[in-house]
C-alpha positions in Angstrom: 104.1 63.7 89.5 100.1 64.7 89.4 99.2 68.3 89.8 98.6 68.6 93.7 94.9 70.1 94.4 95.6 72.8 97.3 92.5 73.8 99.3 92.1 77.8 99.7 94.4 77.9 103.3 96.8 75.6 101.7 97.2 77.8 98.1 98.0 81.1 100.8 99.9 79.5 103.0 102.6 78.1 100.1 102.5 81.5 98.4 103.0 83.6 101.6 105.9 81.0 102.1 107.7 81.7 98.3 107.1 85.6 99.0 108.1 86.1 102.1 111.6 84.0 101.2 112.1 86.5 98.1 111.1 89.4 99.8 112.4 89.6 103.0 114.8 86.8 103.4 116.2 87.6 107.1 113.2 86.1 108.6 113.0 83.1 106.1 112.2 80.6 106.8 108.9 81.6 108.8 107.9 80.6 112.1 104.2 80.4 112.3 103.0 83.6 113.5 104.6 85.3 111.0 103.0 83.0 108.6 99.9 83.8 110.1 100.6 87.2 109.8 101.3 86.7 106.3 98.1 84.6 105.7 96.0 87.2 107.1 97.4 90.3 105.7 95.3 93.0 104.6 97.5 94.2 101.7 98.2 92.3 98.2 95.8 89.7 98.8 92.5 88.3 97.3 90.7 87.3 98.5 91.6 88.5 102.3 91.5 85.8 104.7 91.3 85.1 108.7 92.6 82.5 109.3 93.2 80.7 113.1 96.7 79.1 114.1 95.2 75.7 113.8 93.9 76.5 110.2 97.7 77.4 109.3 98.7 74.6 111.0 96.5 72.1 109.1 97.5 73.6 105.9 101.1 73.1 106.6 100.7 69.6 108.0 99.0 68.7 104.3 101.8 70.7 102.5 104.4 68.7 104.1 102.4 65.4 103.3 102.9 66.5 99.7 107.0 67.8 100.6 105.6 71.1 99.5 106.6 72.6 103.1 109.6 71.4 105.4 109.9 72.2 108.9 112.8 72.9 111.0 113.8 73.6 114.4 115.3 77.4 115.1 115.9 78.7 118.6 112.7 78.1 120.5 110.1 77.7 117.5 109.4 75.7 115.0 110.6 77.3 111.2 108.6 76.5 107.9 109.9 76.5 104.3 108.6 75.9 101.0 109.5 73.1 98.6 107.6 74.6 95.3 110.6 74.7 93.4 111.2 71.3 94.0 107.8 69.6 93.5 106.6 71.8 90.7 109.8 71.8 88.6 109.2 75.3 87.3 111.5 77.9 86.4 112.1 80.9 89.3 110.7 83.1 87.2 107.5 81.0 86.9 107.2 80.0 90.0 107.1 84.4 91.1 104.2 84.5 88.6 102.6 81.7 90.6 102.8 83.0 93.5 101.3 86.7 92.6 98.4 84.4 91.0 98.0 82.4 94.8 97.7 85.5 96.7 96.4 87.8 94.7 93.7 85.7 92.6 93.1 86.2 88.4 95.8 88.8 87.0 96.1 90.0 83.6 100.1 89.4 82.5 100.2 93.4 82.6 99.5 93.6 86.4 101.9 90.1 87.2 104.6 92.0 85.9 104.1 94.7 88.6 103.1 92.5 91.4 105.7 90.0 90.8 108.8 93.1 90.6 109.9 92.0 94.3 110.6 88.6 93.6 111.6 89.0 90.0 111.9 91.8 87.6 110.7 91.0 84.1 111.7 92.9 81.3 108.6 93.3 80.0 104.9 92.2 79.3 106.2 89.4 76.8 108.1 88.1 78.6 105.3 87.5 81.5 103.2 86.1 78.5 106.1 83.8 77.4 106.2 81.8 81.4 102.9 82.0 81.1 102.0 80.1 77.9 104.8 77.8 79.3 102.8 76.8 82.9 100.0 76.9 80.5 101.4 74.2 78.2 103.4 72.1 81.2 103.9 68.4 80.1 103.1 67.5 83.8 99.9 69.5 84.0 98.9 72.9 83.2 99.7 75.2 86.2 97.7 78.3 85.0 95.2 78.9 82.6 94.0 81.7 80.7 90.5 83.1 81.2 88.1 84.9 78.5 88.3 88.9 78.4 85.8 90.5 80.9 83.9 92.8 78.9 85.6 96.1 78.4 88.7 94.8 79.1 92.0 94.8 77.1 93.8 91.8 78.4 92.8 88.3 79.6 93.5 87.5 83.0 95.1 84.0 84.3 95.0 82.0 87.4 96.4 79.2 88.5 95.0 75.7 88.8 96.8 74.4 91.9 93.1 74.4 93.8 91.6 72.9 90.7 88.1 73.5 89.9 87.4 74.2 93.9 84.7 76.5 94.7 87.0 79.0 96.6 88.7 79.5 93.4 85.4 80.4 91.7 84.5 82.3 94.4 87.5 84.3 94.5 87.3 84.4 90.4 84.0 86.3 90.5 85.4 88.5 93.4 88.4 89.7 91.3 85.7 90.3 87.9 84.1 92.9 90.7 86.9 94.2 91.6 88.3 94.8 88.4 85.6 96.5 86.6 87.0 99.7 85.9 84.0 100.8 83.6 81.4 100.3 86.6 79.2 98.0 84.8 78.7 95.6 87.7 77.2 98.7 89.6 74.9 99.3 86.7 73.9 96.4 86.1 72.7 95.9 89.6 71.0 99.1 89.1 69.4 98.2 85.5 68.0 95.1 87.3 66.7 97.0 90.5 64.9 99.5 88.7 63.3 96.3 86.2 62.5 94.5 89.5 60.5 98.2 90.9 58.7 98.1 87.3 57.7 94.1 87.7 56.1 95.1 91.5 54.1 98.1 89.9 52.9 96.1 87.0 51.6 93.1 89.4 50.0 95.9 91.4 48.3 96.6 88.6 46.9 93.9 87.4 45.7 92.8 91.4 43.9 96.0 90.9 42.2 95.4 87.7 41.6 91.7 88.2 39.8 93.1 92.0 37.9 95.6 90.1 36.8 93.4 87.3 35.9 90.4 89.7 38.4 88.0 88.2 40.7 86.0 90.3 44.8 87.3 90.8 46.2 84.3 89.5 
């Protein structure tokens, strides 16, 4: 089966679905305000979204077009589940890493083997790096991939590929470089290239000033 490309809405709305089923299980599966809920959630997600009902509704409607997402009917509302497991073949193990990578955008193995402790408790770092080489190396399709080392950093971060090359997962790829720059040198650099842009104005004021006194034209 080809590797499915999942828009932005669609990549939170399947991870909120596997979390919420591992995490707190008495109110899986979800009826859509609490998928909503999830979705829009302030904590443990990047990037954070706000999403409307009918944007959770159109995601689900296209996950269940790809069996990704079955509904059912309980008491007076509609229930959603996920099919990951299913479609994606993958381990439970891999499919917790996945999940972390979904809602929280580009991780370093370290920091998966934290976020991922509520759905599944690895024994250590290795053995996040062992799943991941192994979604990495899929027969079907790679599921994750591994990015270069931001500079300063110890580890290399992954994220997944279920949204392909889509611009919301650059976007939320440069987001997570900010947010994990522990050294400050995004703040510096925009500093660095404030103060060079102050010293470019001074220097053109300069030479207006000369080129006025001397009679010459500014261009």
């Amino acid at each position: 089966m080809s590797l499915p490309i999942l828009s932005l809405a669609e990549t939170r709305v399947l991870g909120v679905l596997v979390e919420k089923q591992r995490t707190v299980p008495d109110t899986y599966p979800l009826t859509l305000n609490a998928l909503l809920s999830g979705c829009n959630q302030k904590t443990s997600r990047n990037p954070v979204l706000e999403l409307g009902e009918a944007q959770v509704q159109d995601a689900l409607d296209n996950l269940r077009a790809r069996s990704l997402v079955a509904e059912s009917s309980g008491g007076r509302v509609m229930r959603y589940a996920h099919n990951a497991d299913g479609v994606l073949r993958v381990p439970s193990q891999s499919l917790a890493l996945l999940t972390v990578l979904m809602l929280r955008g580009p991780q370093t193995a370290g920091e998966l083997r934290i976020a991922s402790e509520r759905m599944h408790n690895f024994a250590d770092t290795s053995s996040v790096e062992a799943f991941l080489d192994e979604l990495a190396a899929r027969p079907a399709g790679a599921l994750v991939a591994r990015l270069e080392r931001l500079p300063g950093a110890r580890e290399h971060r992954w994220m997944h590929l279920l949204s392909g090359e889509a611009p919301q997962a650059v976007a939320a790829l440069e987001a997570s470089a900010v947010a994990s720059d522990p050294m400050g040198e995004v703040p510096a650099l925009r500093a660095q290239v404030g103060r060079l842009q102050g010293e470019v104005a001074a220097l053109k004021a300069t030479v207006a000033r000369l080129c006025a006194e001397l009679g010459l034209p500014a261009d």
